[in-house]
N, C-alpha and C positions, 0 to 999 in steps of 0.2 A: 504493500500500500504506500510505503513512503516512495520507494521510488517512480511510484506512476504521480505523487506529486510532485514530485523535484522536476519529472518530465513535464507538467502538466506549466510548473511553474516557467521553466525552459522556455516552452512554447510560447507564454506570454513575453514573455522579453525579448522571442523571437520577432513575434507579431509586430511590436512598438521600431526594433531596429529594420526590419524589413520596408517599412510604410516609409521609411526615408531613400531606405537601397532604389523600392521602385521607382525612384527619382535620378537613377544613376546613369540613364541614358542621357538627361537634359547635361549633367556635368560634360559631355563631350563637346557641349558647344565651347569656344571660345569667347566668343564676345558676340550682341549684336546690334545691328542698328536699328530705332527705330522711327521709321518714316512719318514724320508730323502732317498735320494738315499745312501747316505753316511752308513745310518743303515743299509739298506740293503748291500751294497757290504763289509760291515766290518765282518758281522753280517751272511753273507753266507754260509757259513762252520755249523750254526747253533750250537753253543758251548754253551751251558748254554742260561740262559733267560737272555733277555734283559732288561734293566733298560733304563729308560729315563722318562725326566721330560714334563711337560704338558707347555704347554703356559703361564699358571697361575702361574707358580713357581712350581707343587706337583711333587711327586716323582712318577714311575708308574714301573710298573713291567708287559713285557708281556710274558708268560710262553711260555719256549720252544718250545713245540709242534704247540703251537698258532703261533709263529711267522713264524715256517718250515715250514705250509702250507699255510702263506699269503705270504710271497717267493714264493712258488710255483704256487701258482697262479698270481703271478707279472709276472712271470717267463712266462708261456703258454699260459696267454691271452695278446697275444702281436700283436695286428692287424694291426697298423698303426708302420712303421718300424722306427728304430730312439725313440720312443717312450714307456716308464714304464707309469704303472696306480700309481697315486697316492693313497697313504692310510694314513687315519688318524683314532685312536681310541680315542670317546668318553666319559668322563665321565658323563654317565646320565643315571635319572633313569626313561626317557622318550622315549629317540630316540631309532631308531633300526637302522635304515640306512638312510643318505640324504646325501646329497651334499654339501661339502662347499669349499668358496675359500681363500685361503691364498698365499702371495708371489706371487700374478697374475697364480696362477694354482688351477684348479678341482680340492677335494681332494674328493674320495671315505671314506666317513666316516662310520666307525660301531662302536657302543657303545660296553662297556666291558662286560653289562649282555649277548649280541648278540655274541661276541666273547667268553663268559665262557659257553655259550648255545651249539654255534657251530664248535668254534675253533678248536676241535680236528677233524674235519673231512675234510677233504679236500675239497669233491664234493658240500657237503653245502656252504661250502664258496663261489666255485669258481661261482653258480649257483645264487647267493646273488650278488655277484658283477661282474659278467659278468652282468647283466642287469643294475646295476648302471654303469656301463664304456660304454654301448651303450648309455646310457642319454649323455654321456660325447664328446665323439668322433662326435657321430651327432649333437653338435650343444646347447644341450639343459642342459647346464652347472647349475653351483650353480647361476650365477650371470642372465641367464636366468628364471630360475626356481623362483629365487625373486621378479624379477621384473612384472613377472607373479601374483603372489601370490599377490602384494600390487596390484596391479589392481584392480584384482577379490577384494579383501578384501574392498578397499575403492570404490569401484562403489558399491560392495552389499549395504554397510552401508550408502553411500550418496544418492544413489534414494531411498533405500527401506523406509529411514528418510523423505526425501523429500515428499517420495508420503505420507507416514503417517500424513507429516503436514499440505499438500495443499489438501491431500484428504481423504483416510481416514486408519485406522489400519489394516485393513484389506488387505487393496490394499498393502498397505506398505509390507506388509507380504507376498503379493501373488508376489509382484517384486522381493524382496531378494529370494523366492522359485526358481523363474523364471532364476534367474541368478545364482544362485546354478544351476540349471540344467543345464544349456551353459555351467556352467565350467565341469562337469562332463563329458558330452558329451566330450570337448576340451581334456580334462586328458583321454579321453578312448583311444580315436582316438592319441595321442601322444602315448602312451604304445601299442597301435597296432600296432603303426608302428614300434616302437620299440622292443618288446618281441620279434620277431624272429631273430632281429637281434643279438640280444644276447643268445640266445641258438643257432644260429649258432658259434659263436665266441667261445662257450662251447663247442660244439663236433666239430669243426676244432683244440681245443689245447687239445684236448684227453679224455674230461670228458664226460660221460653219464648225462643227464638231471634229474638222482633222486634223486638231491641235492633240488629240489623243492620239490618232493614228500616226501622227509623226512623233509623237512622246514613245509608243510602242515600236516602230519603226530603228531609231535611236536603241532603246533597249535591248533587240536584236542584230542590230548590227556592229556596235558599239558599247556594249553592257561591261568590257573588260578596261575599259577607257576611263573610270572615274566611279568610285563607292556613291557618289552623289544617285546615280542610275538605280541602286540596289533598292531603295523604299519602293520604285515604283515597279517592284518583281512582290515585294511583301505586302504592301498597303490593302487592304483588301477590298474588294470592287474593282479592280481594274478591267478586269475583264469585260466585266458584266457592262461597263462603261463605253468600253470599244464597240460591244454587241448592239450598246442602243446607238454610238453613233453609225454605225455602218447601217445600220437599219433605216434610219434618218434620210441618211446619204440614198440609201436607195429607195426608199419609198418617193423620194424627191428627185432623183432622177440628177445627181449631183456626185461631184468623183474629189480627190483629193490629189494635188502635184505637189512638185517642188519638195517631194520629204526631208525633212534634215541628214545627214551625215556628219560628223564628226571627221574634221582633215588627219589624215593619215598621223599630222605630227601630234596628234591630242588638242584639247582644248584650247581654246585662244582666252587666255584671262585678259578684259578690261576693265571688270570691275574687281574691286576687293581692297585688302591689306594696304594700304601707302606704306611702304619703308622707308623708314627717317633715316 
């Protein structure tokens, strides 16, 4: 009996250090920017690249063309009146897109390898974060999305421990599998609901859906080219997103050119880091 409380105890102090661990993917970011309304209305006219400093103090540079078309997609997808999508660029050489919050607001976040990948294209972008602004709008914000994540993370880790102690390794194993699958299931059905609504919000502000097929495109021909690539192999919905645009495309009688590739020599960074 004592020792199923000493485990028991265990477990909770497990539970309390765990709720912080599943915060240990945000530590890989670096630093990051985030884009004011101020940048944007100063910064509209689009005169040269913008310089601004990151959170951490660094200095960042976001190339002209990069910044003219996330304007413009601030600009178009604009569904809820009254209201801009927030944007912040990442320094990392993990993320691709997530959610985070700052000053009690959503920000749409993309890292700098994401934006030197896709920056120059309009439709990539807007098709990238139209689906992150429907997480936003409906509900399913940064400060939701974590409190999600620490759940999942500390229930995997406390029963599949639990069962491993009272019963046996295997069980242990087969619980965390079990609960891995609830969440999937949970994440499919949330991006179902979601995906259409963000490729509607795409072609109500005037953009065609082959900003996914050229984000997939990319993926396959290019996937070894930069870890920025890897979320959009894990994120989940992808697929399902490509399936309603291609559906789109053809029910409407419309094709997609020009795909991206990536130049033989790797990425061309113009935005990021300023080295002093």
């Amino acid at each position: 009996m004592g020792i199923k409380k000493h485990a028991f105890i265990a477990l909770f102090f497990m539970s309390l250090e765990l709720s912080g661990c599943s915060h240990l993917y945000k530590t890989q970011i670096h630093d990051v920017v985030y884009l004011s309304d101020t940048d944007f209305d100063q910064s509209g006219n689009g005169v040269g690249d913008l310089h601004v400093n990151g959170v951490g103090g660094k200095s960042y540079v976001v190339n002209q063309q990069h910044f003219k078309n996330l304007l413009a997609v601030r600009k178009k997808i604009a569904p809820v009146p009254g209201e801009n999508m927030q944007i912040a660029i990442a320094d990392s050489d993990l993320h691709t897109m997530l959610l985070l919050s700052h000053d009690q607001k959503s920000y749409i976040v993309m890292s700098f390898n994401f934006l030197n990948i896709f920056g120059d294209d309009e439709e990539s972008l807007a098709a990238a974060m139209s689906h992150q602004y429907a997480h936003v709008v409906a509900g399913d914000n940064a400060d939701v999305q974590d409190s999600r994540e620490i759940e999942y993370f500390v229930t995997k880790e406390i029963v599949s421990t639990g069962v491993s102690i009272f019963a046996t390794a295997a069980g242990g194993y087969g619980a965390g599998a079990a609960i891995d699958e609830v969440k999937r299931v949970q994440d499919k059905g949330i991006e179902g609901r979601l995906n259409p609504l963000g490729i509607k919000w795409l072609i109500d502000a005037g953009y065609s859906p082959c900003g996914f097929l050229k984000m997939q495109y990319v993926m396959e021909k290019n996937s070894t080219v930069s870890s920025a690539l890897t979320y959009l192999y894990t994120h989940p919905g992808i697929d399902d997103r490509i399936k309603l645009s291609k559906q789109y495309l053809k029910e409407n009688n419309l094709d997609c050119h020009e795909l991206i590739a990536i130049p033989p020599s790797g990425i061309v960074v113009k935005s990021g880091h300023l080295q002093q």
